[in-house]
N, C-alpha and C positions, 0 to 999 in steps of 0.2 A: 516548534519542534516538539514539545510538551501534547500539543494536542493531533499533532500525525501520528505521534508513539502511543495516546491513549486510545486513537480509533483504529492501531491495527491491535491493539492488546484486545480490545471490545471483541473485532474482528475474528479471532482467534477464540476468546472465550465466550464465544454469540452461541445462544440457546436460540437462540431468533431463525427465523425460515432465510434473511436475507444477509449472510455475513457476507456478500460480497459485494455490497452496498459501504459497508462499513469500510470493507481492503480496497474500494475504488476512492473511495472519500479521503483515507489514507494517503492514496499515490496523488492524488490530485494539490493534497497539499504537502506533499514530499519533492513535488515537480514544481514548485513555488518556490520552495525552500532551496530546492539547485539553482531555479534563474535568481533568486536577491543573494546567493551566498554560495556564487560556485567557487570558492576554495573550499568550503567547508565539507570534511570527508561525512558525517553524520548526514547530510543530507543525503549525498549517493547510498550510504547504508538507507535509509530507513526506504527509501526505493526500491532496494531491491527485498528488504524484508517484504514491502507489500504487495512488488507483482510476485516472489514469490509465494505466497498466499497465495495468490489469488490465483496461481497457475495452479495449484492443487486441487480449484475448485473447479474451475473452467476444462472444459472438453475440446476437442477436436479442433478445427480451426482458430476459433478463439483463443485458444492457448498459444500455438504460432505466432498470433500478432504481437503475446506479450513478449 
């Protein structure tokens, strides 16, 4: 949980060319964190903090899928 929260905070405060590298890396283990702990409300939040990110980044269809 610790380290989904630290790479969408990265994420968010990235100087880097690739912070949506960082919010997919985020969801990918936010989406781990729902399958070993689907009671846990914290997982569904940090999910949707990180597609929302990532939808601020993403364009046109892309953005749909999320």
């Amino acid at each position: 949980m610790k380290m989904t929260r630290a790479y969408i905070d990265v994420g968010q405060g990235a100087e880097t060319a690739k912070p949506e590298s960082l919010f997919i890396t985020g969801l990918r283990f936010a989406d781990t964190l729902r399958q070993r702990y689907p009671d846990s409300g914290q997982a569904y939040f940090l999910t949707s903090v990180a597609s929302g990110n990532l939808c601020l980044i993403r364009k046109g269809a892309r953005r749909i899928k999320l």
